[in-house]
PLY file of the C-alpha trace (Angstrom):
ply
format ascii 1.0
element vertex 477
property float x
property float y
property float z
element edge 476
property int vertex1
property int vertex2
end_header
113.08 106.07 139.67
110.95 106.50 136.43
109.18 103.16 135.43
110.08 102.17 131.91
108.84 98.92 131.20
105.46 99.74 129.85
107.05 102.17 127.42
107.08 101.26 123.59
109.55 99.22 122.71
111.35 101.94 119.27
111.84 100.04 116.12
115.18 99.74 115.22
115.59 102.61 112.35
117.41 102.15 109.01
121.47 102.13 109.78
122.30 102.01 106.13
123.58 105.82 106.68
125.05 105.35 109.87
129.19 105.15 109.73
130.63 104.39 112.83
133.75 104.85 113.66
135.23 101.84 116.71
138.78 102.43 118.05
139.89 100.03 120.70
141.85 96.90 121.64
141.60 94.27 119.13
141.81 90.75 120.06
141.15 87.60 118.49
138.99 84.19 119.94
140.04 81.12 119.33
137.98 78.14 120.43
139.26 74.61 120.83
136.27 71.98 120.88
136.02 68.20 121.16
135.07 65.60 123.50
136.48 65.24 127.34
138.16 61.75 127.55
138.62 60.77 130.90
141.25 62.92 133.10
145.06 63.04 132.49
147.40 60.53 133.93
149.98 63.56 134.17
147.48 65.63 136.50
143.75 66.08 137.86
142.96 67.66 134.69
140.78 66.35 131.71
141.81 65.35 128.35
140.17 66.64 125.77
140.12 65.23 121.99
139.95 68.75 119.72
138.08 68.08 116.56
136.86 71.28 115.67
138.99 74.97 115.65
136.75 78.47 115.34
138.58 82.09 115.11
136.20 84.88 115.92
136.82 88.72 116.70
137.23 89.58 120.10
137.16 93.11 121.97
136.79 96.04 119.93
136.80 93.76 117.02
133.57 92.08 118.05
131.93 95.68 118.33
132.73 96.37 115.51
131.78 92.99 113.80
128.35 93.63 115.23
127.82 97.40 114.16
128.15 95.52 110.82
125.69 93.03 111.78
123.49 95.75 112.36
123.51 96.99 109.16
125.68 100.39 109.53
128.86 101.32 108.26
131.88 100.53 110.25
135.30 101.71 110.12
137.33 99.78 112.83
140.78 101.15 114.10
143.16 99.36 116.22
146.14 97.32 116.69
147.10 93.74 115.11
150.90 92.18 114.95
152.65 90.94 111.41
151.35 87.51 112.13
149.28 84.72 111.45
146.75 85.96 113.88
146.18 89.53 112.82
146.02 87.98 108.98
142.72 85.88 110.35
141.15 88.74 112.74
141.50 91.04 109.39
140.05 88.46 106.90
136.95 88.18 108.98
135.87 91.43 109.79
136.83 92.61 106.29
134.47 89.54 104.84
131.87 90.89 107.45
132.10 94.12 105.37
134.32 96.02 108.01
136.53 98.42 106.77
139.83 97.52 108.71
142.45 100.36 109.37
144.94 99.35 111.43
148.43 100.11 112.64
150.14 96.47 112.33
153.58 96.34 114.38
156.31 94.36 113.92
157.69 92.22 116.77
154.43 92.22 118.49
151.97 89.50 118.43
148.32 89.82 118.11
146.01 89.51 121.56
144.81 86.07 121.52
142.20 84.38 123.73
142.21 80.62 123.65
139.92 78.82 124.91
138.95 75.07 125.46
135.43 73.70 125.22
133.85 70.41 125.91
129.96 69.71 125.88
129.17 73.48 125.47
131.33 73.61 128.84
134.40 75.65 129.06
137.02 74.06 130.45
140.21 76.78 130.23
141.16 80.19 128.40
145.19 81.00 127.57
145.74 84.81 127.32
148.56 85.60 124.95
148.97 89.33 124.98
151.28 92.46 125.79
150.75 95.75 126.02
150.18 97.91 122.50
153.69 99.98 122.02
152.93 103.81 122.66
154.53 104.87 118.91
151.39 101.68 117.97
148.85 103.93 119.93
149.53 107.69 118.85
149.41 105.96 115.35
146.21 105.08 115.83
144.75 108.65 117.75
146.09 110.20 114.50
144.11 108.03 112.31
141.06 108.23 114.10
141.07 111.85 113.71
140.99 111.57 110.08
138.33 109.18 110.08
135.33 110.93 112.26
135.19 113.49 109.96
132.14 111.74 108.12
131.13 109.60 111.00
127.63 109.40 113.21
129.19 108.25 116.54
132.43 107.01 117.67
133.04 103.76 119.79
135.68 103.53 122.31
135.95 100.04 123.23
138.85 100.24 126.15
139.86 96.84 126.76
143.13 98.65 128.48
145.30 96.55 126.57
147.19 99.87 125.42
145.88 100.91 122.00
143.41 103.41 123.83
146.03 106.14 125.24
144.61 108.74 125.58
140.29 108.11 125.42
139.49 111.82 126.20
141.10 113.57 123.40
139.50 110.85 120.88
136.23 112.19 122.34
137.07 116.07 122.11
138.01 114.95 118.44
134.47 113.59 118.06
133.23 116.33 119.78
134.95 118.83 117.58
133.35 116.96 114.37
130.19 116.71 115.94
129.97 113.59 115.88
128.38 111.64 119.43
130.88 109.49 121.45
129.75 106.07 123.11
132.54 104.74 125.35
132.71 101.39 126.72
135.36 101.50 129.80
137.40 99.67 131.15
138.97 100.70 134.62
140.99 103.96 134.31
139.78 106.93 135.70
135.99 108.24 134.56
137.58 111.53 133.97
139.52 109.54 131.24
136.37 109.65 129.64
135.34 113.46 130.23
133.16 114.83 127.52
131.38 111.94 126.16
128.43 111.60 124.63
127.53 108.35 126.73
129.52 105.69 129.09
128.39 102.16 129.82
130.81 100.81 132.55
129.05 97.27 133.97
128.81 96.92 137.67
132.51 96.28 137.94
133.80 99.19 136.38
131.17 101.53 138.07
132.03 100.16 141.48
135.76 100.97 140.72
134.95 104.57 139.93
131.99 104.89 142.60
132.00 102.25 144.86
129.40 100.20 146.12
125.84 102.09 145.52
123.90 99.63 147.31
120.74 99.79 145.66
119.58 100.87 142.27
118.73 104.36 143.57
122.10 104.32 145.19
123.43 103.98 141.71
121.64 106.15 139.74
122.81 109.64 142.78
126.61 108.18 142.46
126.10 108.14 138.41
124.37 111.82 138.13
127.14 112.94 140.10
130.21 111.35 137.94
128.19 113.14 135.07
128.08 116.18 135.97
131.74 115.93 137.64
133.02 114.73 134.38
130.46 116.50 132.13
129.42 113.29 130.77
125.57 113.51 128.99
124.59 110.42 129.94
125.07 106.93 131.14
123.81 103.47 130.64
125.12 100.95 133.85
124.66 97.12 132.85
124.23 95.30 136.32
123.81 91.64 134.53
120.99 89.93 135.78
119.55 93.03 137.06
119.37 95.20 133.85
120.30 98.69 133.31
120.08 101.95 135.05
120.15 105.26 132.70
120.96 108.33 133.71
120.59 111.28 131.57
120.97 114.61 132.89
117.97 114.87 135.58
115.57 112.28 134.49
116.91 108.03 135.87
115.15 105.37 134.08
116.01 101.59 135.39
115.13 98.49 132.97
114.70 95.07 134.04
116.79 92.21 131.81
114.28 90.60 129.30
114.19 86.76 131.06
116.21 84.55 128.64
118.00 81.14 128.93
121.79 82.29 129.99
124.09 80.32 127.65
127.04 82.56 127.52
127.83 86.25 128.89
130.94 86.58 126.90
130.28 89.59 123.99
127.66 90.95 125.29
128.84 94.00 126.71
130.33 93.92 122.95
126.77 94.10 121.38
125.69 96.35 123.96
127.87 98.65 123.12
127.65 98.52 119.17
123.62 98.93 119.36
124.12 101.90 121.83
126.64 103.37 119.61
124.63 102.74 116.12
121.08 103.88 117.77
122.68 107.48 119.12
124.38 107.63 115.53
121.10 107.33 114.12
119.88 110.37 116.14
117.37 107.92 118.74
116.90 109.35 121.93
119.34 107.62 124.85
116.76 106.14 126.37
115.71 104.28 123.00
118.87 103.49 122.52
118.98 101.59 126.04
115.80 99.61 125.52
117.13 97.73 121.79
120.51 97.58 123.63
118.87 95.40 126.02
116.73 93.21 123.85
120.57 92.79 121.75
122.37 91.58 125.01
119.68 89.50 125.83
120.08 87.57 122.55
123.59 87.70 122.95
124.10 86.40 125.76
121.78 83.06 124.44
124.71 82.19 122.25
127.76 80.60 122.41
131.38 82.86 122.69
131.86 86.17 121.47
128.69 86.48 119.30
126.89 89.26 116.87
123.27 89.89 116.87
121.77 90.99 113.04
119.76 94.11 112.66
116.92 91.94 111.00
117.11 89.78 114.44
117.41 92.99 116.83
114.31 94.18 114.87
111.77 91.26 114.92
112.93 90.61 118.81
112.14 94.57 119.39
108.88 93.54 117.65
108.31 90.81 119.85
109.33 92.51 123.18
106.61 95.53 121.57
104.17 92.74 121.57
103.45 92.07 125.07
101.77 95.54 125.51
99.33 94.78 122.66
99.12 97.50 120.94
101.43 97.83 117.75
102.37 100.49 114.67
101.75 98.94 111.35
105.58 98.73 111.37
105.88 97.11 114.50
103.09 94.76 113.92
104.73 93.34 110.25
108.24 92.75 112.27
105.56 90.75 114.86
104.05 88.78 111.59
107.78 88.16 110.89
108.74 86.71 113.59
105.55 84.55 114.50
105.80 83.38 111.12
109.41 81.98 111.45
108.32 80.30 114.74
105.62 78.67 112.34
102.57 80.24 113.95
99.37 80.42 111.84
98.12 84.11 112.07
94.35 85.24 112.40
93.09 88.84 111.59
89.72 90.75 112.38
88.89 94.49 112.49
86.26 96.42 113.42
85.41 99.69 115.37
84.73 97.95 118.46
83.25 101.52 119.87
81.12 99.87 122.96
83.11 96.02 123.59
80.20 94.33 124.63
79.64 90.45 125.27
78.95 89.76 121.74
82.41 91.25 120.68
84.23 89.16 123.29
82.29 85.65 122.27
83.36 86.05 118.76
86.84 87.66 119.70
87.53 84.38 121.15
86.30 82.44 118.59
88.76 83.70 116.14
91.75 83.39 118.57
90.85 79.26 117.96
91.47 79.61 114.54
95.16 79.75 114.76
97.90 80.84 117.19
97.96 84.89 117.31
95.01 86.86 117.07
95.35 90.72 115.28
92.56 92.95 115.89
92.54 95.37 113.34
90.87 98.89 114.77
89.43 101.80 112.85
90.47 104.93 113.52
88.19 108.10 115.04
87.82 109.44 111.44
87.61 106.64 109.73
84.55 105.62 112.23
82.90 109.21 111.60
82.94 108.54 108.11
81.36 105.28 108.75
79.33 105.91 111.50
78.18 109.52 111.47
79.50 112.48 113.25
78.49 111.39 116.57
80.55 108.22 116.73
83.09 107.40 118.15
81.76 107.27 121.49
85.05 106.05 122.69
88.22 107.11 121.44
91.06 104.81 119.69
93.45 104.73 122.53
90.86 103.47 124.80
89.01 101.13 122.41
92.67 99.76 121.52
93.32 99.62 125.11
90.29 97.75 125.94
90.94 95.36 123.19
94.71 94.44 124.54
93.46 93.73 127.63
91.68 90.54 126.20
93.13 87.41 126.42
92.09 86.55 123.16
93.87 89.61 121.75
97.31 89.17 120.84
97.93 92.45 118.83
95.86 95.56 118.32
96.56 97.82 115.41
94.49 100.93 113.97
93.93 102.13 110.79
92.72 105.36 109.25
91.39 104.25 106.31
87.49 103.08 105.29
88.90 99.58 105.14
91.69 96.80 105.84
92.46 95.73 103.10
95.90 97.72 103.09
96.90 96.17 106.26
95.43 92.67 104.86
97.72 93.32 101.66
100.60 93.94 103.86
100.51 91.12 106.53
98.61 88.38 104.49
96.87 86.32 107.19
96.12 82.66 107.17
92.67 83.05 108.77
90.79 86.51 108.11
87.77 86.63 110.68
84.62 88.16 111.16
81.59 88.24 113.32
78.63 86.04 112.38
76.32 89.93 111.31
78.15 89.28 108.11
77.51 87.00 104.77
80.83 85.73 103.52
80.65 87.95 100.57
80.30 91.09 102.53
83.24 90.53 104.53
85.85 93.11 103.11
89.48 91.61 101.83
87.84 87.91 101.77
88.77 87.89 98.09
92.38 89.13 98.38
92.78 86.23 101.10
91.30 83.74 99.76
93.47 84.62 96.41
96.66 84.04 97.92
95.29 80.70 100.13
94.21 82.12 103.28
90.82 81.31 104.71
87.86 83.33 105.35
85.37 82.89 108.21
82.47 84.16 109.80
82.48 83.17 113.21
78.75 82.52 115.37
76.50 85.60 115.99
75.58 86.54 119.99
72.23 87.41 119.86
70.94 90.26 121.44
74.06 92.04 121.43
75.08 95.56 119.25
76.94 98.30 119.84
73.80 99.85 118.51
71.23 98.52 120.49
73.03 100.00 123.29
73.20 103.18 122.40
69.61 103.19 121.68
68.52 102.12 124.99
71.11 104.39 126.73
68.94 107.27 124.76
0 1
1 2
2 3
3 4
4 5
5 6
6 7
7 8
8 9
9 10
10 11
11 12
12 13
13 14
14 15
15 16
16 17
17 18
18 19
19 20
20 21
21 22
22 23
23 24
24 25
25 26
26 27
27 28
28 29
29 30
30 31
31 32
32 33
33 34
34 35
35 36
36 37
37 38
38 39
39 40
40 41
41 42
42 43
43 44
44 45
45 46
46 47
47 48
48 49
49 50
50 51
51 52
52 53
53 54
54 55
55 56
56 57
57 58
58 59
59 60
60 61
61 62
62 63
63 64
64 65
65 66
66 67
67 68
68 69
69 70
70 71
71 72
72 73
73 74
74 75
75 76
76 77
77 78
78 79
79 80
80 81
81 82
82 83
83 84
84 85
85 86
86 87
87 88
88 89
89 90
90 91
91 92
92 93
93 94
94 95
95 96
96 97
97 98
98 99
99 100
100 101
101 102
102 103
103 104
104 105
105 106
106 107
107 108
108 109
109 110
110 111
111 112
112 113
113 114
114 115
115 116
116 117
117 118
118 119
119 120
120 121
121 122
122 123
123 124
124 125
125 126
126 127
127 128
128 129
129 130
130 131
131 132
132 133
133 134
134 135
135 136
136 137
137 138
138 139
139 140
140 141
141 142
142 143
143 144
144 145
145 146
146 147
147 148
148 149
149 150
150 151
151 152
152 153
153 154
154 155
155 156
156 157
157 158
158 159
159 160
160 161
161 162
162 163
163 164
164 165
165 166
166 167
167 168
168 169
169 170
170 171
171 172
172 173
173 174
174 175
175 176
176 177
177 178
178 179
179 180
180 181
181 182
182 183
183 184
184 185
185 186
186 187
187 188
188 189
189 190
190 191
191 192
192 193
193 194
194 195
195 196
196 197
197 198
198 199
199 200
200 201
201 202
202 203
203 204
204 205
205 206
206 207
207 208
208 209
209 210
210 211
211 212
212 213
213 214
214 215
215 216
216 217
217 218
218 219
219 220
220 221
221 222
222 223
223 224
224 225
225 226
226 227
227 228
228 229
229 230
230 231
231 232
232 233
233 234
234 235
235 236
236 237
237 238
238 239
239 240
240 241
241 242
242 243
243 244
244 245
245 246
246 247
247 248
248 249
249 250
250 251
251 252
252 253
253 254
254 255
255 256
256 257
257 258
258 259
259 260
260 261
261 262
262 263
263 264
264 265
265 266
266 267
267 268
268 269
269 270
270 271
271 272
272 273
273 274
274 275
275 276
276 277
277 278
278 279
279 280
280 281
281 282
282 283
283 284
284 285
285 286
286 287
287 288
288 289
289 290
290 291
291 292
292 293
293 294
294 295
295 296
296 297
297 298
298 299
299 300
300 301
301 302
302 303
303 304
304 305
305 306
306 307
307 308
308 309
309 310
310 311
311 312
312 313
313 314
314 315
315 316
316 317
317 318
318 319
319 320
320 321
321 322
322 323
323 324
324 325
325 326
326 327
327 328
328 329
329 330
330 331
331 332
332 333
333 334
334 335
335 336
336 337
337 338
338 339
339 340
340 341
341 342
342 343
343 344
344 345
345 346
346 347
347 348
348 349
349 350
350 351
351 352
352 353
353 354
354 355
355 356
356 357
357 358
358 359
359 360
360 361
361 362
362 363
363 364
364 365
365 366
366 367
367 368
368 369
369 370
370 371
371 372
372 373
373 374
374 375
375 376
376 377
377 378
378 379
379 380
380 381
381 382
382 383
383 384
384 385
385 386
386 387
387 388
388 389
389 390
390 391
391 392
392 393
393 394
394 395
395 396
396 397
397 398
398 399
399 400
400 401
401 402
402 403
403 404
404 405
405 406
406 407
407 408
408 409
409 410
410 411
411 412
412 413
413 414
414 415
415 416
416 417
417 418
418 419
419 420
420 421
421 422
422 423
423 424
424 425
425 426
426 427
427 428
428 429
429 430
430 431
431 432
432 433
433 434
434 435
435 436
436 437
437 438
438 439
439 440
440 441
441 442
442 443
443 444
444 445
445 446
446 447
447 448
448 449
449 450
450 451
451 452
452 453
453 454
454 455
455 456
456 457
457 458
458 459
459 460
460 461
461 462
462 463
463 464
464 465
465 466
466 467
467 468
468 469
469 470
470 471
471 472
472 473
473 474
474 475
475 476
């Protein structure tokens, strides 16, 4: 098994170009709150006073809700009835910007999930549904054909409520376009399925097709061989608490779930799904894809119900999640700012070449990390510290001074830059505190204008003495 959770964490790439195409079982979510009043003189049941009445999309309608929420383009096929419920499911999505072509049937009401919730608790779900007509479901194969012919990826979201037919000849349509195929199963057959681009069953609907694996290795032989067997190119298996196994062609990767306050599983598979679908569309490896997939499911399953997950909160969580190793892009570091920002934190930045970290660094370094809550070390790179330094500097190179650096527990992020100065990072991030070591006069430190134009505050922190980076050197001869 190939460790993964030191790996970057991608950035979630633009989606504005991405059109996705969903086709599944539509279904909406109805939720019935108020207050629990004692139990029922009729039966050992409670009674519970509804105040409050929320319609949300459910099934392939909540993929599709959050591939908008993402920011890509989504075209959403499947089937409603001529009633008051398909009229709601429709005006949402389409005021969620999702273009809604559907096959609406008469004499056929709209799959409904009600549910009943007291104190965040839920207390009961009604099912009103029957199976999609057949005429209903080759009505909407034909459509989808029509449709992938500008799309990035298709969705299959089987709920095997009847819309979805026949799954593998959507995904030799999408094949035929070129277009990639994510398919989120159900429980027919994996050779249902043959030919896609990528599968995510969950533990259930793996077992079904598999049977038990036992452990994760277990699960990741019995997946290579229903890939090959069904010529599958890869697939991502959620196991819940445990994470998610990827297999893609030779290589297994397994990553732990991100460790989040539970509040409600349902939808989660949805977003799962949508973020896998929208990140292949986009042209990110699978693997990439898997990693924001789980970051999305772990902030949808902190929510209540069925529950989409925005592309600008997908990215600053990424961000986040990039954090913990330290070391950030310039674009991965702003989407940090971001988010540490909306949490209220007060951000410091310093820089330097930090070439030799000596005890003089580290005194100072932790200095500035009591100025405010996060602490950016802004690093030079090897050029820019040969046009600095001289030709014989760096003695270390920026991967290992950066890794050095993360490794303090003053350090929060690490970035580098190739240029002379800061001040480009400075302009982009805008600290509240810019730092320095005490070797420096306040009006030698570089940016301490720009910061203290828009408010900031600019300080040069206590000098170790007897400590350079120079002095070292020297001695070493």
């Amino acid at each position: 098994m190939n460790p993964t959770r030191a790996a970057a964490m991608p950035l979630l790439p633009s989606l504005r170009d991405v059109h996705a195409v969903v086709v599944g079982d539509l279904m909406l979510d109805r939720y019935w709150r108020g207050v629990a009043r004692g139990i029922s003189p009729e039966a050992p049941v409670p009674v519970v006073a509804v105040n409050d009445v929320e319609e949300r999309p459910g099934g392939a309608a909540n993929v599709a809700l959050n591939v908008a929420s993402l920011g890509a383009r989504c075209t959403l096929l499947g089937c409603i009835g001529k009633d008051a419920e398909g009229a709601a499911l429709k005006s949402i999505l389409e005021a969620a910007g999702v273009l809604c072509d559907f096959v609406e049937i008469d004499r056929w009401a709209t799959t409904l999930k009600l549910r009943v919730v007291s104190q965040q608790q839920q207390l009961l779900r009604n099912d009103f549904e029957s199976p999609v007509p057949a005429a209903a479901a080759a009505a909407l194969a034909t459509k989808a054909s029509v449709h992938l012919a500008d799309a990035a990826v298709l969705i299959v979201a089987d709920y095997d409520k009847g819309a979805v037919v026949d799954p593998e000849a959507l995904i030799q349509a999408a094949n035929a376009a070129g277009t990639a195929s994510v398919v989120d199963p159900k429980l027919k057959p994996l050779s249902s399925y043959a030919g896609a681009s990528l599968l995510k069953p969950n533990r259930q609907e793996f077992e079904a097709a598999a049977g038990p694996f036992g452990d994760v290795d277990g699960l990741a032989e019995a997946a290579k061989a229903l890939c090959r067997t069904h010529e599958i190119d890869a697939m991502v298996v959620t196991v819940g608490a445990d994470g998610m196994t990827i297999v893609e062609g030779p290589h297994t990767h397994h990553l732990p779930a991100r460790q989040v306050e539970v509040y409600d599983v349902t939808g989660a598979g949805d977003t799962a799904a949508a973020v896998l679908g929208v990140a292949l569309g986009a042209g990110l490896p699978v693997l990439d894809c898997a990693r924001l997939a789980n970051v999305a499911a772990s902030l949808a399953v902190a929510k209540s119900g069925t529950a989409s997950v925005s592309g600008p909160e997908l990215a600053l969580a990424a961000a986040e999640e990039s954090a913990d190793g330290g070391a950030l892009s310039a674009d991965q570091l702003a989407l940090a700012v971001a988010a540490s920002r909306q949490a209220g934190e007060r951000i410091v930045f310093t820089n330097g070449c930090f070439d030799i970290l000596h005890a003089g660094h580290v005194a100072y370094l932790e200095q500035a990390r009591q100025l405010g809550d996060r602490l950016i070390v802004a690093v030079n790179s090897d050029a820019s510290v040969a046009r600095i330094k001289g030709p014989k500097r760096p003695v270390n190179t920026l991967a290992r001074r950066m890794q050095v650096l993360a490794g303090l527990k003053s350090v929060d992020w690490v970035v580098s830059f190739d240029e002379d100065t800061p001040e480009p990072l400075l302009a982009r991030l805008r600290p509240d505190v810019l730092a320095k070591g005490g070797d420096y006069e306040r009006h030698q430190v570089v940016g301490a204008n720009f910061v203290a134009g828009y408010g900031g505050e600019v300080q040069v922190l206590d000098r170790v003495e007897d400590c350079s980076t120079t002095a070292i050197l020297d001695q070493l001869g």
